[in-house]
CHARMM-style PDB file with segment names, atoms N, HN, CA, C and O in Angstrom:
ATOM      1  N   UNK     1     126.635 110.126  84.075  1.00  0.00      PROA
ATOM      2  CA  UNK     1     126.133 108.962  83.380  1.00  0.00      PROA
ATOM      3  C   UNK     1     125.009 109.402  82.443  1.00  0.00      PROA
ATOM      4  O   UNK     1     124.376 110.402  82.785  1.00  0.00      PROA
ATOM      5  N   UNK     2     124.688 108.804  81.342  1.00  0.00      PROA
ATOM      6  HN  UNK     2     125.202 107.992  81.064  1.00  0.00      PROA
ATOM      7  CA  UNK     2     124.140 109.242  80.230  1.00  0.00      PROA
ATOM      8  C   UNK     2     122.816 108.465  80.734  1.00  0.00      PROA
ATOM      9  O   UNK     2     122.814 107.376  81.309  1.00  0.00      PROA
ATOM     10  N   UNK     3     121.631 109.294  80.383  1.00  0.00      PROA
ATOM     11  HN  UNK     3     121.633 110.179  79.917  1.00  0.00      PROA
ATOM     12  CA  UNK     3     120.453 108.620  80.380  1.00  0.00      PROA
ATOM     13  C   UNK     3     120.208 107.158  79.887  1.00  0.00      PROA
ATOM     14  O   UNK     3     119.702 106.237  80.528  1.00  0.00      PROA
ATOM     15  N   UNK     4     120.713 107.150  78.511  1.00  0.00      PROA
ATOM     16  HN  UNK     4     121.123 107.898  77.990  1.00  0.00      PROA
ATOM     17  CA  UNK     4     120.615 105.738  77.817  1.00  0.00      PROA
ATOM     18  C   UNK     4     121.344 104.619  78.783  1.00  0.00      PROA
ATOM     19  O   UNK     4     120.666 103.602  78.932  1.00  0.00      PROA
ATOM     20  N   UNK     5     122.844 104.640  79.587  1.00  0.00      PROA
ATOM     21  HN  UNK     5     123.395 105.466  79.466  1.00  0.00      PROA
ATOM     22  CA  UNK     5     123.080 103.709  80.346  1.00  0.00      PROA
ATOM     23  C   UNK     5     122.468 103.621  81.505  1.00  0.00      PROA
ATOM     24  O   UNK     5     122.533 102.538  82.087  1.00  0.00      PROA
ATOM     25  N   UNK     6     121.831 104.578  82.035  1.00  0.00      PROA
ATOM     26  HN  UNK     6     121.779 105.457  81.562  1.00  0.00      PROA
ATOM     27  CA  UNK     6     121.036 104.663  83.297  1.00  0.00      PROA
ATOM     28  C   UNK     6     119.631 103.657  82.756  1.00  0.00      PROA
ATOM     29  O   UNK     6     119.199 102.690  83.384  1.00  0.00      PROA
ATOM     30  N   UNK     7     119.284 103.990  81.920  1.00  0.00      PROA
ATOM     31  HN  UNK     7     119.635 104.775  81.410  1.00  0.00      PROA
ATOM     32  CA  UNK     7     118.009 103.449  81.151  1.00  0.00      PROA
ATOM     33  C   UNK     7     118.131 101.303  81.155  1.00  0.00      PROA
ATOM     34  O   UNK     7     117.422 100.317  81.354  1.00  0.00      PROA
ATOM     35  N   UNK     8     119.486 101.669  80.798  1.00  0.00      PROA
ATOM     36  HN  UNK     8     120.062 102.471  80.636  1.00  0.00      PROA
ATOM     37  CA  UNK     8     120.002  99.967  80.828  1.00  0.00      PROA
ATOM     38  C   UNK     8     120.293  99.410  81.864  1.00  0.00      PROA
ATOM     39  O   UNK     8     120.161  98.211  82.110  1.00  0.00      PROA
ATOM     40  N   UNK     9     120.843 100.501  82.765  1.00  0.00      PROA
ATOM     41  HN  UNK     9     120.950 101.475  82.565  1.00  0.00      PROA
ATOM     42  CA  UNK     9     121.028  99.648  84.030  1.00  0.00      PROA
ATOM     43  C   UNK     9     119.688  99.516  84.863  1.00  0.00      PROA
ATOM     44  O   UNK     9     119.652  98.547  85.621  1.00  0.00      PROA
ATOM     45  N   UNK    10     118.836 100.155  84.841  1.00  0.00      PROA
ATOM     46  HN  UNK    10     118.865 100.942  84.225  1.00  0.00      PROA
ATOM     47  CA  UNK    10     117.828 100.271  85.433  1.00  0.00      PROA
ATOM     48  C   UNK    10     116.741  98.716  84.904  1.00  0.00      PROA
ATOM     49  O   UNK    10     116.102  98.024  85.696  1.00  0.00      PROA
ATOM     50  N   UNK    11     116.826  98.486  83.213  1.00  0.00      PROA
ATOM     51  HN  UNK    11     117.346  99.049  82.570  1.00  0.00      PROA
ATOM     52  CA  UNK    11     116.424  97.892  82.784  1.00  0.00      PROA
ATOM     53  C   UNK    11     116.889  96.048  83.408  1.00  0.00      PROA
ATOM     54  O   UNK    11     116.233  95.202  84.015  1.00  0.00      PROA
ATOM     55  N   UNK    12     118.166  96.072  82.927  1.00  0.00      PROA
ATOM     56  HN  UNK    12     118.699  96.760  82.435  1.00  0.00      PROA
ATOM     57  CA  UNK    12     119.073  95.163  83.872  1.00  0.00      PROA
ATOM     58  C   UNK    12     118.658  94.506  85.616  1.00  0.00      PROA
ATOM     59  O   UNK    12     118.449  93.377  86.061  1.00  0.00      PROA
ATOM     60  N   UNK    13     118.687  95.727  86.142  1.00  0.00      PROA
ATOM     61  HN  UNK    13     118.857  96.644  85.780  1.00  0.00      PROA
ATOM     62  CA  UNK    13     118.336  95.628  87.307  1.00  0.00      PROA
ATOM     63  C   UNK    13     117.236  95.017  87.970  1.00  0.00      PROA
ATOM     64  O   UNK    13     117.273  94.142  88.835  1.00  0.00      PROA
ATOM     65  N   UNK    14     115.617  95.950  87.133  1.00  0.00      PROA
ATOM     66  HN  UNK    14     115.587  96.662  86.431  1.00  0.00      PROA
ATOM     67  CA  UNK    14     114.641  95.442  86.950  1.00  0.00      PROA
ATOM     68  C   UNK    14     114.456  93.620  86.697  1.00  0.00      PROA
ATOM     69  O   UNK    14     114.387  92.856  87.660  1.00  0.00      PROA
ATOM     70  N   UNK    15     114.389  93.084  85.072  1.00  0.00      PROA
ATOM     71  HN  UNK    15     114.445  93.705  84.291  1.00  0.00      PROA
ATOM     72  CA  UNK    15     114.928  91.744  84.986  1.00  0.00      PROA
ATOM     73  C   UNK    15     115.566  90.859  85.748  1.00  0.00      PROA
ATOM     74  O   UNK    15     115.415  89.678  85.433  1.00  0.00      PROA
ATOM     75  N   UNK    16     116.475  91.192  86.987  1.00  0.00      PROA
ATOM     76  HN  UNK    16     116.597  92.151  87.243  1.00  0.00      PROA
ATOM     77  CA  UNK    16     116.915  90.675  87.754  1.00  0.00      PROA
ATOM     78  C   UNK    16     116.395  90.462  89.018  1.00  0.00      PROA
ATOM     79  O   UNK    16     116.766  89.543  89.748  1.00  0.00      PROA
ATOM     80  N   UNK    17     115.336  91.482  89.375  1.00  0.00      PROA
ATOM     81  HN  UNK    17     115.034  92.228  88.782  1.00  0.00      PROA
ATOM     82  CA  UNK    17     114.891  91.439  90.727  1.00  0.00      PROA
ATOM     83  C   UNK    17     113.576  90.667  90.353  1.00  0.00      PROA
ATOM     84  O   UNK    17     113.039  90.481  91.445  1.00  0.00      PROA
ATOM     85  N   UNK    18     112.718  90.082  89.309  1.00  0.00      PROA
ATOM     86  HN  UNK    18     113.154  90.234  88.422  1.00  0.00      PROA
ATOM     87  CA  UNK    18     111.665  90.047  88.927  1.00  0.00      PROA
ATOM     88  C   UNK    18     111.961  88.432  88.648  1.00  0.00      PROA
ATOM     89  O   UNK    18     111.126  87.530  88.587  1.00  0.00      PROA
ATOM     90  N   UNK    19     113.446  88.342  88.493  1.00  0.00      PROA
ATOM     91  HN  UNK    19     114.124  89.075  88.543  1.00  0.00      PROA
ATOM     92  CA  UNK    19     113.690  86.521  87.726  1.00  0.00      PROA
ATOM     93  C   UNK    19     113.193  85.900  88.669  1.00  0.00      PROA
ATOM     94  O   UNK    19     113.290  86.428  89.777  1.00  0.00      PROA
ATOM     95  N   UNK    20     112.202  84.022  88.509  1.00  0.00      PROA
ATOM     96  HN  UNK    20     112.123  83.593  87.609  1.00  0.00      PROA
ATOM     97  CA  UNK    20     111.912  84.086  87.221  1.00  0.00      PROA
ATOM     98  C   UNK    20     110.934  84.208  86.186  1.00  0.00      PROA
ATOM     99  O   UNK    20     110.753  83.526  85.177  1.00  0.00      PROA
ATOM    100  N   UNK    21     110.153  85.527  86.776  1.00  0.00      PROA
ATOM    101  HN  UNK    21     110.300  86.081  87.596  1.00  0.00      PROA
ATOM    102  CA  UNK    21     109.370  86.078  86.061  1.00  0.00      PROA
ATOM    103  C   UNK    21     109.927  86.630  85.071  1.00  0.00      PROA
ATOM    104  O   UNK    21     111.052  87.109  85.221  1.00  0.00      PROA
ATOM    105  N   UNK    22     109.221  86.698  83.731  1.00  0.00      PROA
ATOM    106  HN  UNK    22     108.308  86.310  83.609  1.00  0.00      PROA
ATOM    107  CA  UNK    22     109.925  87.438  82.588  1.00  0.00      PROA
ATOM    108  C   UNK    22     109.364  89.084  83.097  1.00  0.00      PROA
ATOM    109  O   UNK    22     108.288  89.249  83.671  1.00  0.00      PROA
ATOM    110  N   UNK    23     110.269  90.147  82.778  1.00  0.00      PROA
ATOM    111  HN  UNK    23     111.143  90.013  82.312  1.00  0.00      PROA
ATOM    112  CA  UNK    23     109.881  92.058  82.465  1.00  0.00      PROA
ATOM    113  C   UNK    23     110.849  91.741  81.283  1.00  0.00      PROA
ATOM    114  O   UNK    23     111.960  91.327  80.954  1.00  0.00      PROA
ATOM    115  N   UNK    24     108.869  92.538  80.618  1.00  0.00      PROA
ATOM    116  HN  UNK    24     107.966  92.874  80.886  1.00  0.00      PROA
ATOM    117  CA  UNK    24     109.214  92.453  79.026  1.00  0.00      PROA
ATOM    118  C   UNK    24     109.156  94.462  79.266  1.00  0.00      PROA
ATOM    119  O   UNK    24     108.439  95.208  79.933  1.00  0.00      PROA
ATOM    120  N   UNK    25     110.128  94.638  78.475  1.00  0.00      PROA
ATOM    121  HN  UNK    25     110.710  94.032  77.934  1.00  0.00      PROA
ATOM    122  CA  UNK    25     110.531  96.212  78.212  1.00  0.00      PROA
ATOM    123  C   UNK    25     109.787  96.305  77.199  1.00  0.00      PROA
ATOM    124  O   UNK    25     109.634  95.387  76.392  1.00  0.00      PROA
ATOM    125  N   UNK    26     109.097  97.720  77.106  1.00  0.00      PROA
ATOM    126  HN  UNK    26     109.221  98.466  77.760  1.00  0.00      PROA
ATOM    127  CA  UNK    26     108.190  98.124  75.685  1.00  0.00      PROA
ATOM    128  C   UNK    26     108.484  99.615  75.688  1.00  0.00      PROA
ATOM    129  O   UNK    26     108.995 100.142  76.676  1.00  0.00      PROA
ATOM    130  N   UNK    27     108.193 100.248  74.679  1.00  0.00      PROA
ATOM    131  HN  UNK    27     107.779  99.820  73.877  1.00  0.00      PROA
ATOM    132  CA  UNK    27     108.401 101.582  74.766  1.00  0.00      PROA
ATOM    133  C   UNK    27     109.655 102.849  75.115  1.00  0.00      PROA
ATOM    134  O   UNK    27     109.394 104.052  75.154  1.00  0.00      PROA
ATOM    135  N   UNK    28     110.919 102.299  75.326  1.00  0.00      PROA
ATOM    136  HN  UNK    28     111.131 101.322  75.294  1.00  0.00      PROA
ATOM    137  CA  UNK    28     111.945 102.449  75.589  1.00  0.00      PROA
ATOM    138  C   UNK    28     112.567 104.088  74.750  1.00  0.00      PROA
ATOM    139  O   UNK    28     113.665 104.155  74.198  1.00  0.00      PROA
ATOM    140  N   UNK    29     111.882 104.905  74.814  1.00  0.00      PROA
ATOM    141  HN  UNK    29     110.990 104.851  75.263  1.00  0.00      PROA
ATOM    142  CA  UNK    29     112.331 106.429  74.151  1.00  0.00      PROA
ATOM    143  C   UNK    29     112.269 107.403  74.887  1.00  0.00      PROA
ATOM    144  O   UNK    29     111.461 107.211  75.795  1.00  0.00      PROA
ATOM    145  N   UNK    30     112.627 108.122  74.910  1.00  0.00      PROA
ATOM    146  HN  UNK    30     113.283 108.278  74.172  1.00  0.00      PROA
ATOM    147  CA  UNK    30     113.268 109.488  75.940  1.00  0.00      PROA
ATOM    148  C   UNK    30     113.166 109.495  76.969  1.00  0.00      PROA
ATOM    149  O   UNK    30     112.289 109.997  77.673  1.00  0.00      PROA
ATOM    150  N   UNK    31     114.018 108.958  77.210  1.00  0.00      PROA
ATOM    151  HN  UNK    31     114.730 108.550  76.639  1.00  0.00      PROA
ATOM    152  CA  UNK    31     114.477 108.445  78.656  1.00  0.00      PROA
ATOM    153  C   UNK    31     113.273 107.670  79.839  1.00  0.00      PROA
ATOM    154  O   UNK    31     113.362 107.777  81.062  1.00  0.00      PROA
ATOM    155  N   UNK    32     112.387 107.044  79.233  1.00  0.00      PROA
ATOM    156  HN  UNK    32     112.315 106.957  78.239  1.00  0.00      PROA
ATOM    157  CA  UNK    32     111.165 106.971  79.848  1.00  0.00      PROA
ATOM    158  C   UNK    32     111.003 105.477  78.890  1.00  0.00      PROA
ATOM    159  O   UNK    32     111.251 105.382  77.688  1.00  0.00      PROA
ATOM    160  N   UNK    33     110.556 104.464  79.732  1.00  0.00      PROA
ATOM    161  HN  UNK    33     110.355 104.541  80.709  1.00  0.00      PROA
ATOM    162  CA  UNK    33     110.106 102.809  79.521  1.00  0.00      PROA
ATOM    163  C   UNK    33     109.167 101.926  80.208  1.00  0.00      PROA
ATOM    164  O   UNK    33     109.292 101.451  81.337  1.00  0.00      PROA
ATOM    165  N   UNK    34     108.204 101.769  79.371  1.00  0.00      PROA
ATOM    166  HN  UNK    34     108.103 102.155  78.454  1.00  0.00      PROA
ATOM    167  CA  UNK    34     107.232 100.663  80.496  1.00  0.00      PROA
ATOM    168  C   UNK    34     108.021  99.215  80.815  1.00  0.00      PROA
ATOM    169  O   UNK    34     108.871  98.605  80.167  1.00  0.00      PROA
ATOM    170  N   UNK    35     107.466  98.976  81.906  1.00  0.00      PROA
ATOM    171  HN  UNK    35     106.776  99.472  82.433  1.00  0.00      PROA
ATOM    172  CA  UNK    35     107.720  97.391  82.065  1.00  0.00      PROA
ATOM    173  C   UNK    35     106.660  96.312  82.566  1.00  0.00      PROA
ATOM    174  O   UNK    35     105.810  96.588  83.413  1.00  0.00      PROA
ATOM    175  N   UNK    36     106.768  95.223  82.048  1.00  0.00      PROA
ATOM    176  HN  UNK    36     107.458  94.999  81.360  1.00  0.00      PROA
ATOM    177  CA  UNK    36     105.554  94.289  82.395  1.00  0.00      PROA
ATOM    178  C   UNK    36     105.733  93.247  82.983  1.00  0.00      PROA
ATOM    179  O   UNK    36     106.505  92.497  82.386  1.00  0.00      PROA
ATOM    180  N   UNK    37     105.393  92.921  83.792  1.00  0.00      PROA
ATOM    181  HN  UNK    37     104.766  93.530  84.277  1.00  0.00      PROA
ATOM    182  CA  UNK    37     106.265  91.430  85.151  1.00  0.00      PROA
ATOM    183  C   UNK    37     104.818  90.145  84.309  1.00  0.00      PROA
ATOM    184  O   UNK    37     103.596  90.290  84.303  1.00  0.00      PROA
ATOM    185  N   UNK    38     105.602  89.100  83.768  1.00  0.00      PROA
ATOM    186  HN  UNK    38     106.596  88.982  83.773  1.00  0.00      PROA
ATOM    187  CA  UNK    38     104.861  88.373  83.539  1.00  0.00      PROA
ATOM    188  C   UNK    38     105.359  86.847  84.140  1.00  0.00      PROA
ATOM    189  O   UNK    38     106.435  86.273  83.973  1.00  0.00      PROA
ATOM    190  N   UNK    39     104.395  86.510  84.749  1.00  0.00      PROA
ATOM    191  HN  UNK    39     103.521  86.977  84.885  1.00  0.00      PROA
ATOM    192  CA  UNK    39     104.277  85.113  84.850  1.00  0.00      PROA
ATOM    193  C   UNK    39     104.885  83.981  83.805  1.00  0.00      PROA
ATOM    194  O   UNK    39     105.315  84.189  82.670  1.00  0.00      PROA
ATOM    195  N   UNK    40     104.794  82.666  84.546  1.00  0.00      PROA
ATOM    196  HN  UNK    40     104.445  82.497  85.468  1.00  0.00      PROA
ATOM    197  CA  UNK    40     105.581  81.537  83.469  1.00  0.00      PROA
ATOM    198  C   UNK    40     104.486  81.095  82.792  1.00  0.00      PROA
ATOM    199  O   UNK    40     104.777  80.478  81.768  1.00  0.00      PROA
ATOM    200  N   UNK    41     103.042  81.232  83.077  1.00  0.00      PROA
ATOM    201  HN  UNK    41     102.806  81.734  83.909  1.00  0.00      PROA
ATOM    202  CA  UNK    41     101.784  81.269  81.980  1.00  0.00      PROA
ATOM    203  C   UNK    41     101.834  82.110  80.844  1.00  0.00      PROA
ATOM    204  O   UNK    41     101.157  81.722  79.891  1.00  0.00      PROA
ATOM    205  N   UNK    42     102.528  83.268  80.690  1.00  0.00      PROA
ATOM    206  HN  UNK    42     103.077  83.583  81.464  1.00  0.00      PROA
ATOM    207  CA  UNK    42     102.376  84.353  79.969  1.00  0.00      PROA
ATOM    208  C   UNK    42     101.164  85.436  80.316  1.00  0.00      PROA
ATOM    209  O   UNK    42     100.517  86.095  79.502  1.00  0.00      PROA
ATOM    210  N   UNK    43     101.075  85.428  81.412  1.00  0.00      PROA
ATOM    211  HN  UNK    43     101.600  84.892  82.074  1.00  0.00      PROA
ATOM    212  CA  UNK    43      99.635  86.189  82.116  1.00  0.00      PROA
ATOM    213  C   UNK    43     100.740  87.637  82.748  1.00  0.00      PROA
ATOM    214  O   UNK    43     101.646  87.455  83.561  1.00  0.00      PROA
ATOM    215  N   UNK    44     100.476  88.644  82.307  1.00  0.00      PROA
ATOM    216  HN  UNK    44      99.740  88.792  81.646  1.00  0.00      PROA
ATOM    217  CA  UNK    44     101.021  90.412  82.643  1.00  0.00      PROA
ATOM    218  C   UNK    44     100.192  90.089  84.108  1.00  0.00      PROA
ATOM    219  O   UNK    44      99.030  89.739  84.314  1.00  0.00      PROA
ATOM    220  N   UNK    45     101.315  90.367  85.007  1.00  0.00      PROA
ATOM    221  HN  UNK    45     102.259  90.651  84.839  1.00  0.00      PROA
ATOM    222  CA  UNK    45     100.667  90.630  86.754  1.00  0.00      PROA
ATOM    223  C   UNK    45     100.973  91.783  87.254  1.00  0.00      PROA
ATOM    224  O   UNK    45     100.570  92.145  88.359  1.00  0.00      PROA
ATOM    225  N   UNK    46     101.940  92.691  86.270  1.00  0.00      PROA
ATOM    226  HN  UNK    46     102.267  92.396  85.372  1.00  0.00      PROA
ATOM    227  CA  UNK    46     101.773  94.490  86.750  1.00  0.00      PROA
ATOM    228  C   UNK    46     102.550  94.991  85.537  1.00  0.00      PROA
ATOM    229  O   UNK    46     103.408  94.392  84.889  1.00  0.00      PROA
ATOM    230  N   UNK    47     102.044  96.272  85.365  1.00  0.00      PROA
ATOM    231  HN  UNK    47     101.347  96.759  85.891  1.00  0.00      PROA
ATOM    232  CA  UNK    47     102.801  97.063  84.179  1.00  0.00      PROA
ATOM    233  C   UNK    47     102.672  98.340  84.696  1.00  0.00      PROA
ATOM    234  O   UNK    47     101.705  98.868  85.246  1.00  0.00      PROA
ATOM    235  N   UNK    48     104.124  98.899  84.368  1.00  0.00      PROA
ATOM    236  HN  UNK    48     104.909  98.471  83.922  1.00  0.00      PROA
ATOM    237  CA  UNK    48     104.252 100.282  85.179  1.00  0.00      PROA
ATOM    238  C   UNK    48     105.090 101.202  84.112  1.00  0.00      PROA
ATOM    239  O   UNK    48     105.865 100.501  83.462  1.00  0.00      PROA
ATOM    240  N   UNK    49     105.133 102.499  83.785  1.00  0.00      PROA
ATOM    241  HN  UNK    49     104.503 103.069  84.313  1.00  0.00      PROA
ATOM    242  CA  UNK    49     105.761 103.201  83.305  1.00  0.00      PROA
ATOM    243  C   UNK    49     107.010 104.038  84.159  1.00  0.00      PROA
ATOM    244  O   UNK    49     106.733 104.268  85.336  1.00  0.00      PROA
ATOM    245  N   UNK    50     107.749 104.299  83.894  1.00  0.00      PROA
ATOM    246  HN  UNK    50     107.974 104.113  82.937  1.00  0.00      PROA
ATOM    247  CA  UNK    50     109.093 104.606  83.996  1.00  0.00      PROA
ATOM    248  C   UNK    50     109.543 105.908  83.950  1.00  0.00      PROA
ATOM    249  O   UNK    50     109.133 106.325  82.867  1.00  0.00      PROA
ATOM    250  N   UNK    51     110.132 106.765  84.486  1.00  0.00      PROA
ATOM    251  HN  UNK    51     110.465 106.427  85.366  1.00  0.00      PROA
ATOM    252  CA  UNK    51     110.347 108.024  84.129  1.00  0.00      PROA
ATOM    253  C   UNK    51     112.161 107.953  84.902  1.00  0.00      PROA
ATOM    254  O   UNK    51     112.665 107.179  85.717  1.00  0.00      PROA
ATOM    255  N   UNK    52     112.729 109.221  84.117  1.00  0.00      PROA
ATOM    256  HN  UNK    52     112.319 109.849  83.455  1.00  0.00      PROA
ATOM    257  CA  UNK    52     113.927 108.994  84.750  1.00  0.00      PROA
ATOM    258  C   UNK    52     114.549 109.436  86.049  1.00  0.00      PROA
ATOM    259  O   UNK    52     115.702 109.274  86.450  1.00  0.00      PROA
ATOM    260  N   UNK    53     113.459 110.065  86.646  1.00  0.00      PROA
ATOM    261  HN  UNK    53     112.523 110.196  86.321  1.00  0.00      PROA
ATOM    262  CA  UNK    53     113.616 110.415  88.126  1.00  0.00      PROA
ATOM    263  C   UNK    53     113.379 109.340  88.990  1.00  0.00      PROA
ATOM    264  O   UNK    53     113.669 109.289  90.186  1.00  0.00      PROA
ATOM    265  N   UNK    54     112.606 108.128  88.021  1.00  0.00      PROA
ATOM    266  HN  UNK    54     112.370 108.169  87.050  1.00  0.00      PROA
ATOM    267  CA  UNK    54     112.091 107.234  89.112  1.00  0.00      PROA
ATOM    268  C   UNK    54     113.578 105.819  89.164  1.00  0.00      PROA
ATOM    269  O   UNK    54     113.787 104.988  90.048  1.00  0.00      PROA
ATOM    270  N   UNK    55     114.198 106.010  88.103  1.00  0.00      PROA
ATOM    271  HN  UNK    55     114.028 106.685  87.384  1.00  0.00      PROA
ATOM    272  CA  UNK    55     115.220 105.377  87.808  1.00  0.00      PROA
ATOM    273  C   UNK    55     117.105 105.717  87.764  1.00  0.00      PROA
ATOM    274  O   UNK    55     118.112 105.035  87.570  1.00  0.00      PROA
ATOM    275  N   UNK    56     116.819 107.081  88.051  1.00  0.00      PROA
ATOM    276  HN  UNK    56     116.002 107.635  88.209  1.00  0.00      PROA
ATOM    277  CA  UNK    56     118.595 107.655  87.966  1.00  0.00      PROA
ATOM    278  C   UNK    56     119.182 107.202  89.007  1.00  0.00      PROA
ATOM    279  O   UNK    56     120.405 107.103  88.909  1.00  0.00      PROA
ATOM    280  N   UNK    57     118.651 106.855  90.091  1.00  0.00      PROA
ATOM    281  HN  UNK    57     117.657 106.935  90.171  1.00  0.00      PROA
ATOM    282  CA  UNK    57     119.723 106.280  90.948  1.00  0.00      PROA
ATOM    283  C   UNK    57     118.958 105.241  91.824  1.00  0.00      PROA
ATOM    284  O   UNK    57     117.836 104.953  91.407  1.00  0.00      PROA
ATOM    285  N   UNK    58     119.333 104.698  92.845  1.00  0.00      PROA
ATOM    286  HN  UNK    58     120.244 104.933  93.183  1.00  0.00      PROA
ATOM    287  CA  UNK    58     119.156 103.618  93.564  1.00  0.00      PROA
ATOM    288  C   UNK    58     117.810 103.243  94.403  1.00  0.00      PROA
ATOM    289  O   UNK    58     116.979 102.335  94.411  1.00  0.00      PROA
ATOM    290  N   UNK    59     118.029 104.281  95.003  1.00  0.00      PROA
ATOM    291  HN  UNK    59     118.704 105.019  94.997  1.00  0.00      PROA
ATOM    292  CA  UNK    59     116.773 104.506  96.156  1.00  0.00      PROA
ATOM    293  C   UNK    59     115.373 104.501  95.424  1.00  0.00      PROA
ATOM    294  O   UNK    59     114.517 103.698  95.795  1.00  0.00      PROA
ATOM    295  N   UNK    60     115.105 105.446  94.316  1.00  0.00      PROA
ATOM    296  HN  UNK    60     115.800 106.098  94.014  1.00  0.00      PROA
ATOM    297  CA  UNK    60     113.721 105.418  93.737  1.00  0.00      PROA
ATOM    298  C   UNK    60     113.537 104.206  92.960  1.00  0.00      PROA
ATOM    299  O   UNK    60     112.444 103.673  93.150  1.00  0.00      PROA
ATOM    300  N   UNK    61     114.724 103.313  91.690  1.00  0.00      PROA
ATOM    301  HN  UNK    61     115.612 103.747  91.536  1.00  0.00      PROA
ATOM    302  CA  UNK    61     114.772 102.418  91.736  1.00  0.00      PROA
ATOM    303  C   UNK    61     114.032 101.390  92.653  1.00  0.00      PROA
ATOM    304  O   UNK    61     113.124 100.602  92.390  1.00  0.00      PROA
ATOM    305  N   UNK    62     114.659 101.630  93.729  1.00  0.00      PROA
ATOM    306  HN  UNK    62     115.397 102.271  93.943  1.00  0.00      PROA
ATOM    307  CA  UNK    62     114.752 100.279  95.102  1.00  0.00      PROA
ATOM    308  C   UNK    62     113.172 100.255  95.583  1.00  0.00      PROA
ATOM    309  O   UNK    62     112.686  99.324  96.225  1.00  0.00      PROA
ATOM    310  N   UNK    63     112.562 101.255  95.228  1.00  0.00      PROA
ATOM    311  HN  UNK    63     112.957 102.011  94.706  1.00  0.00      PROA
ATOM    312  CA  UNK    63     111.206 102.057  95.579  1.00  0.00      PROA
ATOM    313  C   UNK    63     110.095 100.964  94.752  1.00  0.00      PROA
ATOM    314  O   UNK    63     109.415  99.982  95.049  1.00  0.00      PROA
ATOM    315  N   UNK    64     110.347 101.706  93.676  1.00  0.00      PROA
ATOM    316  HN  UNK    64     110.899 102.504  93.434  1.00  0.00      PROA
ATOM    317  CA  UNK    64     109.618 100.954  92.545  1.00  0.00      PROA
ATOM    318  C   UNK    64     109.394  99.041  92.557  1.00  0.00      PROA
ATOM    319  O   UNK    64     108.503  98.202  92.424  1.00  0.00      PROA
ATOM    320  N   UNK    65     110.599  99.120  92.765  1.00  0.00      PROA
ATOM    321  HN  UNK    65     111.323  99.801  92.873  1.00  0.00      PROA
ATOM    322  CA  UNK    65     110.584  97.415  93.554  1.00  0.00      PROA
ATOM    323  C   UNK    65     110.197  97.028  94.210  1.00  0.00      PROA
ATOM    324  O   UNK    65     109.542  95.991  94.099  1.00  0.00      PROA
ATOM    325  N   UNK    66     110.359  97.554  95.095  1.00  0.00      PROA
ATOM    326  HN  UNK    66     110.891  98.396  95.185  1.00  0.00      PROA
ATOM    327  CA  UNK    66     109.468  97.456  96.574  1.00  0.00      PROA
ATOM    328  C   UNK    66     108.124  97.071  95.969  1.00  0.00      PROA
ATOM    329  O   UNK    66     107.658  95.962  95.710  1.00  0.00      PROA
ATOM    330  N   UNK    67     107.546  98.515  95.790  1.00  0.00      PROA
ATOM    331  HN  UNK    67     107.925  99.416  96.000  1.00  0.00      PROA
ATOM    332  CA  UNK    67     105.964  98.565  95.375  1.00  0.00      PROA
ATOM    333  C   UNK    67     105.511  97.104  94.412  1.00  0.00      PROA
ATOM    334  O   UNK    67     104.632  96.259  94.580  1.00  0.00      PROA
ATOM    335  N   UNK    68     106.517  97.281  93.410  1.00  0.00      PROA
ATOM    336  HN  UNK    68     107.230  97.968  93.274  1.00  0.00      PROA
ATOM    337  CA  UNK    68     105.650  96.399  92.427  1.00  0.00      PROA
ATOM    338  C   UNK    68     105.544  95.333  93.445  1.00  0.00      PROA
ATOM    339  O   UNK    68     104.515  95.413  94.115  1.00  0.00      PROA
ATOM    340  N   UNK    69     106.529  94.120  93.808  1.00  0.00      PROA
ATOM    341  HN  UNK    69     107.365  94.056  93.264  1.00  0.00      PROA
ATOM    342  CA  UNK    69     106.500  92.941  94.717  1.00  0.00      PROA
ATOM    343  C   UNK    69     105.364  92.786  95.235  1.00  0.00      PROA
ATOM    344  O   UNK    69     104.598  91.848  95.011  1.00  0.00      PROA
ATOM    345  N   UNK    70     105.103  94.135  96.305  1.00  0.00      PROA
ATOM    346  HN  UNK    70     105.724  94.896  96.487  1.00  0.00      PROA
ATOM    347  CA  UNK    70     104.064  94.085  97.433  1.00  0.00      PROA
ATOM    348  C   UNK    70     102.818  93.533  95.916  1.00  0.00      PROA
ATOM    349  O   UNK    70     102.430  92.391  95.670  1.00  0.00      PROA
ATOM    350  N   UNK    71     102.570  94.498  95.363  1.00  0.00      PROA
ATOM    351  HN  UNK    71     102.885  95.425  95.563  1.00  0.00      PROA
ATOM    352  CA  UNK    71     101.401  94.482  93.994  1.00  0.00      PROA
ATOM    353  C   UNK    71     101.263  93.199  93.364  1.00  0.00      PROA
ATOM    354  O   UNK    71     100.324  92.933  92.614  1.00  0.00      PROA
ATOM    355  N   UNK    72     102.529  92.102  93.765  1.00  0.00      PROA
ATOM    356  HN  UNK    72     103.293  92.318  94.374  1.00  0.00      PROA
ATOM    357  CA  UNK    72     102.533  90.820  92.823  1.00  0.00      PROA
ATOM    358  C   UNK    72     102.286  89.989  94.329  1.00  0.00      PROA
ATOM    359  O   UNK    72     101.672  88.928  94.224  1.00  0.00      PROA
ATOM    360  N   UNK    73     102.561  90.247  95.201  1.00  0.00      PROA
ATOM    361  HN  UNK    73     103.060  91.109  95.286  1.00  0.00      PROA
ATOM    362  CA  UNK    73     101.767  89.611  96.312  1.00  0.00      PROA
ATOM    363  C   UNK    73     100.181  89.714  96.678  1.00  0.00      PROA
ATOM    364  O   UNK    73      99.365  89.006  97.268  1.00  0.00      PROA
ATOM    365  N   UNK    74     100.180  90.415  96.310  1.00  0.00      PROA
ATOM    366  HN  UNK    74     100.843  90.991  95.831  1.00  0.00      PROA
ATOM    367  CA  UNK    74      98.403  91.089  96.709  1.00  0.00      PROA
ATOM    368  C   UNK    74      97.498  90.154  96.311  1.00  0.00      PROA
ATOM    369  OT1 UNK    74      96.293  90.357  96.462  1.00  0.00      PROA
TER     370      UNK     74
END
């Protein structure tokens, strides 16, 4: 699988676990993307950068999720 669809699915994925908070994608180039979990105020409640080890497959994915949640509970 090519970085760029890994990049989308990851992106995808993200957006979905976060609805219905908006993750606004920024920065999206070599293989590496921030993301920002925002509230229905428009108030940023975590922003994290991306690398593609943290995103090529499931588990580190599933990781990152984890963490942020706990971080939007806090």
């Amino acid at each position: 699988m090519t970085t760029h669809i890994q990049t989308q699915n990851a992106i995808q994925t993200l957006t979905n676990a976060f609805a219905p908070m908006n993750c606004l994608i920024m920065a999206a180039r070599k293989g590496c993307f921030s993301f920002t979990i925002v509230n229905e105020h428009g108030i940023a409640r975590h922003s994290e950068r991306l690398y593609p080890d943290q995103y090529s497959s499931d588990a580190p994915l599933q990781a990152v999720i984890d963490r942020t949640r706990q971080a939007l509970v806090a």
